[in-house]
C-alpha distance (Angstrom), angle and dihedral (degrees) to the residues before:
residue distance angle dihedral
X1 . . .
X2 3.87 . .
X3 3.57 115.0 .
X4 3.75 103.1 176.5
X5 3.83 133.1 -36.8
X6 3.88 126.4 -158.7
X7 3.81 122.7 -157.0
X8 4.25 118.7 -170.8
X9 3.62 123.8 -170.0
X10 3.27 101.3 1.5
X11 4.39 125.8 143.7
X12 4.12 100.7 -60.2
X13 3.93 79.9 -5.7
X14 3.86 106.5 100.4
X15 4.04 111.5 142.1
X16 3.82 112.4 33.6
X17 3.67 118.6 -83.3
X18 3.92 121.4 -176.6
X19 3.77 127.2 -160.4
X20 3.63 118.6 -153.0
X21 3.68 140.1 -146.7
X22 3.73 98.4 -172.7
X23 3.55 119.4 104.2
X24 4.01 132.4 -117.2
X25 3.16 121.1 -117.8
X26 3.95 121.8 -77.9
X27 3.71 105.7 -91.6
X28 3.89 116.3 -156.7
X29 3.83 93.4 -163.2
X30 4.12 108.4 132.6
X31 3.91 123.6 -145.3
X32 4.29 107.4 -92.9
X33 3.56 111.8 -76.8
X34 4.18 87.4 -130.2
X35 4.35 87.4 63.7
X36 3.46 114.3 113.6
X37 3.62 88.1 -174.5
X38 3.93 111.0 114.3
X39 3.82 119.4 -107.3
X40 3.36 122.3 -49.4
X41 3.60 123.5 -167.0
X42 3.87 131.9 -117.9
X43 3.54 105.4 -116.8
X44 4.28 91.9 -111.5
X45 4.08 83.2 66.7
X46 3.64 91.2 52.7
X47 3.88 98.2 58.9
X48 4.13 115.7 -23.0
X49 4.09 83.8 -150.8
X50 4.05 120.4 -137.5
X51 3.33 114.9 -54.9
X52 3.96 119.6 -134.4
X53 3.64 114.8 -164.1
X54 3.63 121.7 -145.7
X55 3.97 89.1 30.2
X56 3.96 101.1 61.3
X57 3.83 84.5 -134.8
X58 4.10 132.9 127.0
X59 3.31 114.3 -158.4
X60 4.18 116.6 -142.3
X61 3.52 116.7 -113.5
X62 4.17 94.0 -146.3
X63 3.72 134.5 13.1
X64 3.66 116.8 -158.7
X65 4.11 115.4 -156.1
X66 4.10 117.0 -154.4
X67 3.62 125.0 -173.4
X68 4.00 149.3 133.7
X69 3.52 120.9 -79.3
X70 4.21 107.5 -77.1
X71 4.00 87.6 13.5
X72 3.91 80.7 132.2
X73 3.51 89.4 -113.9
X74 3.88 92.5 133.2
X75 3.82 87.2 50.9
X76 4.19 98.8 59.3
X77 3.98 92.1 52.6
X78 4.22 81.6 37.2
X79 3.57 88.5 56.6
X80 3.88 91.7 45.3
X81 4.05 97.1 62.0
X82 3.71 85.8 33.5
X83 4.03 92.6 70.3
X84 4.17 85.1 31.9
X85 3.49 87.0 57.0
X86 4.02 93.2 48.9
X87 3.37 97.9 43.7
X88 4.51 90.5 57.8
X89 3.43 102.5 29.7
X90 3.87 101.9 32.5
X91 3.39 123.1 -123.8
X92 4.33 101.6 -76.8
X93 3.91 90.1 46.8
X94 4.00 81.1 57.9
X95 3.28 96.9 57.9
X96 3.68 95.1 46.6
X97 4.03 87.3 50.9
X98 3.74 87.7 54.2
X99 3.58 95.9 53.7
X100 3.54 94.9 47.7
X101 4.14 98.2 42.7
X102 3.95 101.7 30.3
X103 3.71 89.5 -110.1
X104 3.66 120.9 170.7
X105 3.86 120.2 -86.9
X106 4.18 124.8 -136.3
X107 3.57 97.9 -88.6
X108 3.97 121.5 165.2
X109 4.05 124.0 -141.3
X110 3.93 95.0 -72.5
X111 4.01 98.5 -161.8
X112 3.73 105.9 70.2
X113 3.89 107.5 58.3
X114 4.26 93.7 -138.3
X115 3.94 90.2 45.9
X116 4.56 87.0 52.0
X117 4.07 84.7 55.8
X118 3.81 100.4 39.0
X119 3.74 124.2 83.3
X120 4.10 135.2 -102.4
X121 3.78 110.2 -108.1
X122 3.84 125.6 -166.8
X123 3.53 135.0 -171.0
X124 4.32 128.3 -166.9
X125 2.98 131.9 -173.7
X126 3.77 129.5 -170.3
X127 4.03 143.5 172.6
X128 3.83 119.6 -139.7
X129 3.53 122.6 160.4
X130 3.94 96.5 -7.2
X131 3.86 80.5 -61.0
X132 4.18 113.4 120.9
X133 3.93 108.2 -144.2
X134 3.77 115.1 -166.6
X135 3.76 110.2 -166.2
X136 4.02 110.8 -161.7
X137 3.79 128.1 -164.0
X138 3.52 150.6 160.7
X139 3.41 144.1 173.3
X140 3.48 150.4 151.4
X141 4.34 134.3 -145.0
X142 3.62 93.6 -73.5
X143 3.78 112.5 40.0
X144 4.39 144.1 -22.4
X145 4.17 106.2 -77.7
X146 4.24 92.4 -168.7
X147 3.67 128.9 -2.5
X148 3.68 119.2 178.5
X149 3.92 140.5 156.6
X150 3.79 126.9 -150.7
X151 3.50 150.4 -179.7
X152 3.71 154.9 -142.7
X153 3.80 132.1 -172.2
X154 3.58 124.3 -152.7
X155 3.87 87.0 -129.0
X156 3.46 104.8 66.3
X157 3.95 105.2 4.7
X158 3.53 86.6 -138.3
X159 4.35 120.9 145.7
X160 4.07 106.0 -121.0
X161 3.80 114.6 -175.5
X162 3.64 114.3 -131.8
X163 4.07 101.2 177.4
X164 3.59 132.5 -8.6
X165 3.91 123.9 177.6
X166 4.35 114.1 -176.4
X167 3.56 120.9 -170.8
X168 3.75 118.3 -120.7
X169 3.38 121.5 -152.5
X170 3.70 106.2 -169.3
X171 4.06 96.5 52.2
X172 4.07 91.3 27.3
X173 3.63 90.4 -127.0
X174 3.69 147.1 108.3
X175 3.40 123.9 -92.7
X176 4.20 104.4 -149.2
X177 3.67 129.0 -162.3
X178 4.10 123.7 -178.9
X179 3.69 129.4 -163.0
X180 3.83 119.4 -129.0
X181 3.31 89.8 -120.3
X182 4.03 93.4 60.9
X183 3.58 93.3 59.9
X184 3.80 114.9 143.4
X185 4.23 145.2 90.6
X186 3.87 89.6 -69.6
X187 4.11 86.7 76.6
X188 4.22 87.9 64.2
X189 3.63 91.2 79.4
X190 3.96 98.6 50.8
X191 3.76 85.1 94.4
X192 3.77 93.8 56.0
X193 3.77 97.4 51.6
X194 3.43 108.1 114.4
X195 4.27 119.5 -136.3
X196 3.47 96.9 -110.9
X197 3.89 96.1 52.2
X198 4.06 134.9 67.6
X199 3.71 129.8 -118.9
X200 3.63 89.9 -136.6
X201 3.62 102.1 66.2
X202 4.08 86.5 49.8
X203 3.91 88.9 54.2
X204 3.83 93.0 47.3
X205 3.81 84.9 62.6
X206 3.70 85.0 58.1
X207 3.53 144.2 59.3
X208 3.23 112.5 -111.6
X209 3.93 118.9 -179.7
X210 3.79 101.6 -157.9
X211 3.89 91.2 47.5
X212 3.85 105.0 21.1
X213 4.00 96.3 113.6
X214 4.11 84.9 52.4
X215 3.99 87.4 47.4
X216 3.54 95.5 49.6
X217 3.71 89.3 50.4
X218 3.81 95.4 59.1
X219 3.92 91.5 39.9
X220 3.92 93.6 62.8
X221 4.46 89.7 49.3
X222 3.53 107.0 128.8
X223 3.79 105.0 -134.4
X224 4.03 117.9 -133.4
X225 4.06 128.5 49.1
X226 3.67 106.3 -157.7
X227 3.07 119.6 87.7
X228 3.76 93.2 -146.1
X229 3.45 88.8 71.7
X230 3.57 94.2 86.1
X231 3.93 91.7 148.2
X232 3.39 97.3 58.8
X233 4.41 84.7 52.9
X234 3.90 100.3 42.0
X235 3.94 82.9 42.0
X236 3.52 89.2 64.0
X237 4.11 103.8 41.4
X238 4.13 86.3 45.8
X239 4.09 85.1 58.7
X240 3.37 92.7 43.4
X241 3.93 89.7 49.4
X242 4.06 84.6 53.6
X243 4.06 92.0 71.3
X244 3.86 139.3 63.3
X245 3.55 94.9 -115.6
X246 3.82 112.5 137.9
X247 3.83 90.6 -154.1
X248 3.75 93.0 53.3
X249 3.60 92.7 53.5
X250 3.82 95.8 43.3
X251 3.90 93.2 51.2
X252 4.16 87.5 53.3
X253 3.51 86.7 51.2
X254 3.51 92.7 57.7
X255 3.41 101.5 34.9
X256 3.75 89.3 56.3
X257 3.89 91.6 51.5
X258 3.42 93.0 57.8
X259 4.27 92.6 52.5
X260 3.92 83.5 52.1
X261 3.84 95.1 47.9
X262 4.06 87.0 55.1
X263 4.00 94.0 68.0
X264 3.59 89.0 -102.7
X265 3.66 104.8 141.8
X266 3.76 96.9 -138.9
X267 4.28 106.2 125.9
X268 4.05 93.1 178.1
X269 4.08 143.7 3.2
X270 3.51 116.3 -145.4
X271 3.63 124.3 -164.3
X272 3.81 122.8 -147.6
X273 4.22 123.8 -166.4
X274 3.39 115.1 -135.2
X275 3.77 97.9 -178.9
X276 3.42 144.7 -28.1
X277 3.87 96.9 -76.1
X278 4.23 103.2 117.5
X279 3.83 92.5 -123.5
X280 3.95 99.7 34.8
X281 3.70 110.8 112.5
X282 4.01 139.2 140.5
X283 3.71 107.7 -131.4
X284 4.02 135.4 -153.7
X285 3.19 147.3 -175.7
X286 3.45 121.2 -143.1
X287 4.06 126.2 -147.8
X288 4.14 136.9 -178.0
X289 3.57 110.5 -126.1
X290 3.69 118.9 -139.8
X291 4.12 84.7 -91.1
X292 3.58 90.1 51.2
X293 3.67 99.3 -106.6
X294 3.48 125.0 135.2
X295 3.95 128.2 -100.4
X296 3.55 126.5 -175.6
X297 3.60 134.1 -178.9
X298 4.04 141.9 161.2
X299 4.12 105.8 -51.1
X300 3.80 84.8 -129.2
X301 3.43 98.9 58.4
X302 4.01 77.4 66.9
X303 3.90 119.4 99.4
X304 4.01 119.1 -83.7
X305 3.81 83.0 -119.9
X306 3.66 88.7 64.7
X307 3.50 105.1 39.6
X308 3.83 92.7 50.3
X309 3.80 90.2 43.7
X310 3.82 87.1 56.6
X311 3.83 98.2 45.6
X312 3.74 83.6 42.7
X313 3.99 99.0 49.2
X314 4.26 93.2 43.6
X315 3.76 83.5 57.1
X316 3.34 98.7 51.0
X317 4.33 98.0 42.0
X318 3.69 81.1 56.0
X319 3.60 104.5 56.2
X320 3.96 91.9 42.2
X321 3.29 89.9 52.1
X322 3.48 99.3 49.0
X323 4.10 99.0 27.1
X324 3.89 98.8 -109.0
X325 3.96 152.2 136.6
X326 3.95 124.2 -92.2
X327 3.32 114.2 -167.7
X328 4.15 119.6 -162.7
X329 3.73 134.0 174.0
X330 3.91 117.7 -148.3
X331 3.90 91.9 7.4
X332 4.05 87.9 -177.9
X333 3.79 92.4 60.0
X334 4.03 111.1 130.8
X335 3.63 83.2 -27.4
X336 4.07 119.4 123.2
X337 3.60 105.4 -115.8
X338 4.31 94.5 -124.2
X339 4.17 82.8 54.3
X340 3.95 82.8 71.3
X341 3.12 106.2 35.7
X342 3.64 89.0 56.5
X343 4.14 91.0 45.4
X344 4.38 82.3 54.3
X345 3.56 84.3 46.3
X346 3.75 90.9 65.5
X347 3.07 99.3 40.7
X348 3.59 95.7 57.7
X349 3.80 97.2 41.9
X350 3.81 108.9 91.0
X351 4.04 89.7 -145.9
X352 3.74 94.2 49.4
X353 3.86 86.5 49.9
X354 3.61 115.0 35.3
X355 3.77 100.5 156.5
X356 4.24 94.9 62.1
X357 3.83 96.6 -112.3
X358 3.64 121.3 161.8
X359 2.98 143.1 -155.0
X360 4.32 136.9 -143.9
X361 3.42 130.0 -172.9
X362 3.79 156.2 157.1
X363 3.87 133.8 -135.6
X364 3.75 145.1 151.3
X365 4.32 88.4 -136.2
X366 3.71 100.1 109.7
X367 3.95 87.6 -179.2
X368 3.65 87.8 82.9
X369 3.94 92.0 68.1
X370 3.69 94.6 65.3
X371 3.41 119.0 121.7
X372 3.85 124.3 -70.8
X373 3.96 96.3 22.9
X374 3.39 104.6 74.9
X375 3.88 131.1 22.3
X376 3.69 119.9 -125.7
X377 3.85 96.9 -114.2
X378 4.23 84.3 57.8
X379 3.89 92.3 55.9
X380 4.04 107.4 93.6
X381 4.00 128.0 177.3
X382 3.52 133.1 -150.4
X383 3.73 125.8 -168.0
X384 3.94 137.5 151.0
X385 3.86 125.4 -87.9
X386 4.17 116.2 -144.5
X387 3.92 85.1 -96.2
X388 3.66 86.1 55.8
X389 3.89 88.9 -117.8
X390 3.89 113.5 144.2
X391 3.52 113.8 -96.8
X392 4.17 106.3 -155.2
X393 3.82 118.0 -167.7
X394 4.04 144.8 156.6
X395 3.94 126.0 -117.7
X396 3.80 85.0 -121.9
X397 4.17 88.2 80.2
X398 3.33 86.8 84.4
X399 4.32 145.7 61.6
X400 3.51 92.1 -101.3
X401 3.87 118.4 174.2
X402 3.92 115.7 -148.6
X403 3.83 94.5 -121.9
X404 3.66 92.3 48.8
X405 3.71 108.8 120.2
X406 3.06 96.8 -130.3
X407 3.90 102.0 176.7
X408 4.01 87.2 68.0
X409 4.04 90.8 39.7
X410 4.31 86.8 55.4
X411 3.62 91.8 53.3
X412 4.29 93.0 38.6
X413 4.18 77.6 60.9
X414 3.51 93.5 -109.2
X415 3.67 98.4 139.1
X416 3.98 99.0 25.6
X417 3.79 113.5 -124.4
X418 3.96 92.0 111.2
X419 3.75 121.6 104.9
X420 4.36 122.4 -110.8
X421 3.64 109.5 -108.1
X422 3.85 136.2 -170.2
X423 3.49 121.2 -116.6
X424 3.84 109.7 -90.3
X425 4.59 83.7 -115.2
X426 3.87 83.7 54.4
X427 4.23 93.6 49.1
X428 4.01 93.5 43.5
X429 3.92 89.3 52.5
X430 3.75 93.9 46.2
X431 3.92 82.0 50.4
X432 3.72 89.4 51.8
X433 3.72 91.6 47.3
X434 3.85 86.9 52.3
X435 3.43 101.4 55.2
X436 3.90 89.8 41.9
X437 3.68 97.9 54.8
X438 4.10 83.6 46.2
């Protein structure tokens, strides 16, 4: 599970700004005794979070990330699946996948001259088996600078280093150090890494004993966070439709139950090959007529609603069935607003989500911070600093009450994160002016 992740100099990104999954602190303050608002919940009885013994630590099941247009908040949970992305598919096999899906490239913060020369640096950290792994890189356009992997047991709380590889610029080579306890044939091939590729994404092709729960983790990421990338999604469950794999089926099955279950009309999918390519398929969506017969035409004739729902809903049948992190930018998007609130809902609900995945995401709907959805400690901001940096920070920064309603204070500027407007009288004259100069 993700503990907390830290991204510096990065796009918008330009000091270091950390997100965290772990939770605050139980608070035992009640609503006011004057509110005649109904009940609202402490944020415990919304979701307890995971707990990890030996740390005294829940992790948070979602984080929710509100902000102004351009606030950068796209860019932290960017930066995120970026370094997830690296870390599986190495860094080449990146690049290819950003070519072919429009993903974002490596850029540093452009509008400070030292920040445009410096490198990205990224920091993960993860819980597996009571054991805290904190996964270290950075990097910069033309090669890695430090790459390093370590970890703490619950036991002792102690930092052990289990690889470390430092760029040296005098003899153009890496200077490696392994932990005792990282022993084993996988260490062979540290010599054959190449300077513009990571360690990590060798080792997930691996099994590694010491690390394996951690590796099996990354291998289940579902690449791609906008959910107008619905290609890159139905891409995926059409290949995985193309095998004999009982899982693959079985996740379709449910992924398409819970399309139906959202009034969507669709009865079936079908997937059609159109040649031996891995991702090239014909895809349909199949309706019952009001005689019961069957009608199918091209899946994106269908709404965006739908199409998004489905990329949406295959990522999230995945990662509860395999215990893991989905990621999604703009999660209200063409979405109904109850559709989410019932997708949070099972996230947060220990029954609905068994396996401890989580879920992050961003969105402009500030209906999903009323009360009894999300707990305070999930609620992050976003906003711009006067250098036009991104400025990332948690509701919990300030004296919040638990009845507050806090989706009316966020847009009454209360917590920042909202964009400066004119008056309306100063955008109807500039309108005026406009059309005059014109």
């Amino acid at each position: 599970m993700l503990v907390d992740f830290t991204v510096e100099n990065y796009r918008s990104i330009k000091e270091p700004v950390t997100l965290s999954a772990v939770a605050q602190k139980q608070s035992t303050r009640q609503k006011s005794q004057n509110s005649k608002r109904k009940r609202v919940k402490l944020d415990h009885e919304i979701t307890p979070g995971y707990h990890i013994e030996g740390w005294d630590i829940d992790i948070l099941p979602v984080l929710a990330i509100f902000g102004a247009n351009a606030s950068g908040k796209s860019n932290v949970i960017q930066a995120l699946d970026y370094l997830l992305l690296m870390m599986t598919s190495g860094i080449h096999e990146t690049a290819i996948i950003q070519k072919k899906f429009k993903y974002a490239k490596l850029d540093p913060f452009k509008l400070d001259n030292v920040s445009e020369n410096n490198p990205t640096k990224f920091e993960l950290r993860t819980v597996f088996d009571n054991a805290i792994y904190t996964y270290s890189l950075v990097l910069n356009q033309k090669h890695v600078v430090i790459e390093k992997l370590d970890y703490s047991i619950s036991k002792t709380k102690r930092t052990r280093r289990l690889f470390s590889r430092q760029w040296d610029e005098v003899s153009k080579k890496f200077i490696w150090k392994t932990g005792d306890d990282f022993s084993g044939p996988h260490n062979q091939l540290q010599k054959s890494i190449r300077e513009n590729e990571l360690f990590i994404s060798t080792l997930v092709k691996l099994e590694v004993d010491k690390i394996e729960t951690f590796l099996q983790w990354l291998r289940s990421r579902w690449p791609g966070i906008h959910l107008g990338s619905e290609k890159l999604a139905l891409a995926f469950i059409a290949a995985s439709q193309d095998t004999d794999v009982e899982t693959s089926k079985k996740i379709f099955k449910n992924t398409l139950e819970i399309v139906k279950n959202f009034d969507t009309g669709l009865s079936d999918i079908k997937f059609e090959k159109k040649s031996e390519e891995y991702f090239d398929f014909n895809i349909f969506a199949i309706h019952e007529n009001s005689d019961g017969k069957t009608v199918n035409w091209s899946f994106e004739e269908e709404s965006l609603g739908t199409q998004r729902l489905l990329s949406l809903a295959s990522r999230i049948v995945v990662h509860l069935e395999l215990g893991g992190l989905v990621i999604v930018d703009e999660l209200g998007t063409n979405i109904h607003p109850n559709i989410i609130q019932n997708i949070i809902k099972i996230f947060q609900n220990p029954k609905t989500n068994p396996k401890n995945a989580q879920l992050i995401f961003t969105s402009h709907d500030n209906t999903l911070q009323r009360n009894n959805l999300l707990r305070r400690d999930q609620i992050w901001f976003t906003q711009k600093r006067p250098d036009h940096s991104t400025e990332l920070y948690p509701l919990t920064d300030f004296n919040v009450r638990n009845d507050l309603a806090i989706d009316k204070a966020y847009l009454d500027g209360r917590f920042g994160a909202v964009p400066f407007l004119p008056s309306s009288e100063e955008m109807i004259l500039q309108g005026d002016e406009q059309c005059q100069d014109s």
